[in-house]
C-alpha positions as CSV (number, residue, x, y, z in Angstrom):
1,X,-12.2,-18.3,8.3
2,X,-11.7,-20.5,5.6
3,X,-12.6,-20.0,1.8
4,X,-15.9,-22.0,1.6
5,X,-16.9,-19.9,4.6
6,X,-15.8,-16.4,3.0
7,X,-17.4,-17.7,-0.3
8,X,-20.8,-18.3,1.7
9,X,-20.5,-14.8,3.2
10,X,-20.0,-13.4,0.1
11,X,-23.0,-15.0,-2.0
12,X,-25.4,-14.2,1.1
13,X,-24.6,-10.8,1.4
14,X,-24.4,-9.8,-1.8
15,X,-28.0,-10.0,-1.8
16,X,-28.6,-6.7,0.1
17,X,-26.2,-5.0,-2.3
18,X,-28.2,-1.7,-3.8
19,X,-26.9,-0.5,-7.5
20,X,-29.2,2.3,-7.6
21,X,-28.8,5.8,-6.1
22,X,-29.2,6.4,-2.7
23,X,-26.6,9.0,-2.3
24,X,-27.6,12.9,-1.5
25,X,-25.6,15.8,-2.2
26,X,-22.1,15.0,-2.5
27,X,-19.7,17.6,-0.2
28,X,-17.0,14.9,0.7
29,X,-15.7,11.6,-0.9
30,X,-12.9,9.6,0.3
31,X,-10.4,7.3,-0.5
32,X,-9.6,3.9,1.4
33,X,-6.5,1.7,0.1
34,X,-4.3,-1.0,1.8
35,X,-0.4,-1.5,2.2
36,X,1.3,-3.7,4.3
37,X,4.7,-3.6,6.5
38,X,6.7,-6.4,8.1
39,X,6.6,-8.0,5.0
40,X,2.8,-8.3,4.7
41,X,2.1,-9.5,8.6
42,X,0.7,-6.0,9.4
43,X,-1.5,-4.5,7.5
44,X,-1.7,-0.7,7.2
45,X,-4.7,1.6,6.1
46,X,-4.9,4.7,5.1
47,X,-8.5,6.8,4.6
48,X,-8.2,10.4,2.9
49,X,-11.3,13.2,2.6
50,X,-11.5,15.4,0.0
51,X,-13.6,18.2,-0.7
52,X,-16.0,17.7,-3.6
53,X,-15.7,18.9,-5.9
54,X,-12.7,21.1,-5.2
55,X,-10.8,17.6,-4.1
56,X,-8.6,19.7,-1.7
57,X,-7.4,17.0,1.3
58,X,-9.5,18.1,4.5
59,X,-9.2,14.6,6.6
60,X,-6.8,11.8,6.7
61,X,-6.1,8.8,9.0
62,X,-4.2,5.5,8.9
63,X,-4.6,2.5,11.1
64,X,-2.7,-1.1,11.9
65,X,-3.4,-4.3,12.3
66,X,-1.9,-7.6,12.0
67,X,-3.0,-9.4,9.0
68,X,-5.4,-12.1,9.5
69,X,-6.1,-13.4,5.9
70,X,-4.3,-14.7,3.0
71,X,-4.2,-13.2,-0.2
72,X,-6.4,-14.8,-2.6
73,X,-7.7,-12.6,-5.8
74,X,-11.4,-12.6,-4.8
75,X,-11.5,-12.5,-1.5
76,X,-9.5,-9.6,-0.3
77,X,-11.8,-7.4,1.3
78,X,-11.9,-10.1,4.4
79,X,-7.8,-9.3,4.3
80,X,-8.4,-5.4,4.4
81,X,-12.0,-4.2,5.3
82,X,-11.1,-4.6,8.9
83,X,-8.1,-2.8,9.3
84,X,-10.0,0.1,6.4
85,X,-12.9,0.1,9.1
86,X,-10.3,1.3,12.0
87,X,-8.7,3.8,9.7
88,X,-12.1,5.1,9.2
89,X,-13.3,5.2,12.8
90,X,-10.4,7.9,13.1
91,X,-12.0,10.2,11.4
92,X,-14.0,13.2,12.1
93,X,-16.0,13.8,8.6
94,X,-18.2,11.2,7.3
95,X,-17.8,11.4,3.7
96,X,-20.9,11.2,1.1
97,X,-18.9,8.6,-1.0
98,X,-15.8,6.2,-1.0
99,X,-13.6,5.7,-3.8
100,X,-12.3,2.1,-3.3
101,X,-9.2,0.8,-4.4
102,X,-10.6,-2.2,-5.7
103,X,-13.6,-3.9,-7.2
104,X,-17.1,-3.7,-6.2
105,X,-19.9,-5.7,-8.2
106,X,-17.3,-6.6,-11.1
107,X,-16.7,-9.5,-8.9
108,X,-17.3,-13.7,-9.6
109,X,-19.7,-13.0,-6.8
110,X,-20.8,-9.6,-7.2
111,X,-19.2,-9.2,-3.5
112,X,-16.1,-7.1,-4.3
113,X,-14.2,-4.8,-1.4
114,X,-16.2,-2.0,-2.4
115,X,-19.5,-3.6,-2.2
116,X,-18.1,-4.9,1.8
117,X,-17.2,-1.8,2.8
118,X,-20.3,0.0,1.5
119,X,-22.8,-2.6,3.2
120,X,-20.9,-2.5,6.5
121,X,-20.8,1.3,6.7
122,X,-23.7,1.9,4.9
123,X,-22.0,4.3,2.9
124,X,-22.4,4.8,-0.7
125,X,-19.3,3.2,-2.6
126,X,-17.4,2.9,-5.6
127,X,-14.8,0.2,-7.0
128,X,-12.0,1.6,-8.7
129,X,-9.4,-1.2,-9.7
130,X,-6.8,-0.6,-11.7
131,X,-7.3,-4.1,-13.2
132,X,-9.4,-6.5,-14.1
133,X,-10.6,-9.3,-12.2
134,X,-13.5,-10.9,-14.6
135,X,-15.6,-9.8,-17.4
136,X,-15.2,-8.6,-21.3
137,X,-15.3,-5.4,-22.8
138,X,-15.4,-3.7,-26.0
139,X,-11.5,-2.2,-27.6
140,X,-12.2,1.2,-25.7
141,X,-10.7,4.3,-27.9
142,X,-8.0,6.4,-26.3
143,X,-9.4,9.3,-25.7
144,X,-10.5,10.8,-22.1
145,X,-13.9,10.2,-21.0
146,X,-14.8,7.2,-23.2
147,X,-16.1,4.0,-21.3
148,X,-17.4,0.6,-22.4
149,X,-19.4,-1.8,-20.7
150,X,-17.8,-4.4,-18.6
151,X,-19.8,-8.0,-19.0
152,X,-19.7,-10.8,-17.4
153,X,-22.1,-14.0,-18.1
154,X,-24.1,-11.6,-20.0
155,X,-24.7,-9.2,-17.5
156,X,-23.0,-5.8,-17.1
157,X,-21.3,-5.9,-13.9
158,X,-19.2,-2.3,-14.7
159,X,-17.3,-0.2,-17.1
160,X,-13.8,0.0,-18.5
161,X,-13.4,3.5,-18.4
162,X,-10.4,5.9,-19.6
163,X,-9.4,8.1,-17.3
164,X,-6.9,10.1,-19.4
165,X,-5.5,10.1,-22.6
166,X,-3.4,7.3,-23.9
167,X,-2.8,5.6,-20.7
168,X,-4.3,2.1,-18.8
169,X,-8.1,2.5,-18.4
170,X,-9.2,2.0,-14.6
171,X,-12.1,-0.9,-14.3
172,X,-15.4,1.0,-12.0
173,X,-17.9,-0.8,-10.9
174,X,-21.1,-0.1,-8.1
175,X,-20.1,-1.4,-4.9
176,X,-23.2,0.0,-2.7
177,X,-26.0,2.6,-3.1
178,X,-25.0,3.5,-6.5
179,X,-25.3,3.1,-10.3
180,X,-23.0,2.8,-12.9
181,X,-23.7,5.9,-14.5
182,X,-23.0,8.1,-11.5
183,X,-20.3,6.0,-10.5
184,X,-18.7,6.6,-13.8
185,X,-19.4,10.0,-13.5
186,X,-18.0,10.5,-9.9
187,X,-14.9,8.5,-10.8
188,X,-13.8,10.9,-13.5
189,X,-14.9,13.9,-11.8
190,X,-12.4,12.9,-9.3
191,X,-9.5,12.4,-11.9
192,X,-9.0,15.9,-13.4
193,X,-5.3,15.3,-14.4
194,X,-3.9,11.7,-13.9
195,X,-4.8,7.8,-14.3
196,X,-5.9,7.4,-10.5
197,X,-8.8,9.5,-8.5
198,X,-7.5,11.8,-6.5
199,X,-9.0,10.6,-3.4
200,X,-6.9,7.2,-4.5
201,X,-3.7,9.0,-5.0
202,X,-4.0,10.4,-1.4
203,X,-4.8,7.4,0.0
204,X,-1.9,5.3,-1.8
205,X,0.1,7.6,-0.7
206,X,-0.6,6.7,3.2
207,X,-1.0,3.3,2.9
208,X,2.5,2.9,1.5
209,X,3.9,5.4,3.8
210,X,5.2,7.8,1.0
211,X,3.4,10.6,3.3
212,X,2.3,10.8,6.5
């Protein structure tokens, strides 16, 4: 697939991407993320379930695959949603949402991994990236808990959001079947002591092989 052709995908299916809730009660989120081995020719996911909102790991998997597609910083959810999809075919529980390692609608094209994932699955999803790809914010004050709008060509396409005290904010954003106000609220529910989500810091874990 070349670029024009992902960039095509991208701006037709972002169409069908919902930013209001359509989630029901939350018993289970996840975590997806992406490392790679061979020196990047395979590509290895990890998925990790959590109970919510104890966030105790129930369910984990972790798939291969060689990799089929370039980085390039706006694209990347063509390199890993396929080898995330295996990862999650593994798995018994279907989780009520995904924490993504990555963007969802705070994306040139509104089209990040999250919103991907969460369209082909049909499972509500969050991006979580731990930097930012486009938009401008307000300075956001150290504090835990405090957010400020992400823009982007006047349009709020997320939130910089601190996560805890005195350290790098994380960047959420809707990727599918949910707003920014319960993603917000979901992402920090799910960080009760460090920077990351928990279901992200499982998830890292297995995909870089630090566990597992």
């Amino acid at each position: 697939m070349t670029v024009e052709e992902a960039t095509a995908i991208q701006n037709q299916l972002s169409r069908e991407i919902i930013t209001s809730d359509q989630l029901g009660e939350v018993k289970y989120v996840a975590g997806v993320d992406v490392g790679f081995e061979d020196n990047y020719a395979i590509s290895r996911a990890a998925v990790a379930v959590l109970s919510f909102p104890e966030l105790q790991l129930i369910e984990q998997a972790i798939a291969r695959r060689p990799t089929n597609f370039p980085y390039i910083p706006g694209f990347l959810s063509f390199r890993e949603v396929p080898v995330v999809m295996d990862a999650l075919s593994q798995i018994k529980i279907t989780p009520d949402l995904i924490l993504c390692d990555g963007q969802g609608i705070a994306h040139p094209r509104r089209f990040g991994l999250a919103c991907h994932l969460g369209l082909l699955i049909t499972v509500p999803t969050i991006g979580v990236a731990k930097s930012r790809l486009i938009g401008q914010h307000e300075e956001l004050p150290p504090e835990k808990g405090n957010w400020q709008p992400l823009r982007h060509r006047g349009e709020v396409i997320g939130a910089v959001v601190r996560s805890r005290t005195g350290v790098k904010p994380l960047y959420v954003s809707p990727g599918h079947r949910i707003s920014l106000p319960t993603a917000i609220d979901y992402v920090l529910r799910c960080t009760p002591k460090y920077r990351l989500p928990e279901t992200t810091r499982w998830a890292d874990k297995l995909a870089s092989n630090r566990i597992g």
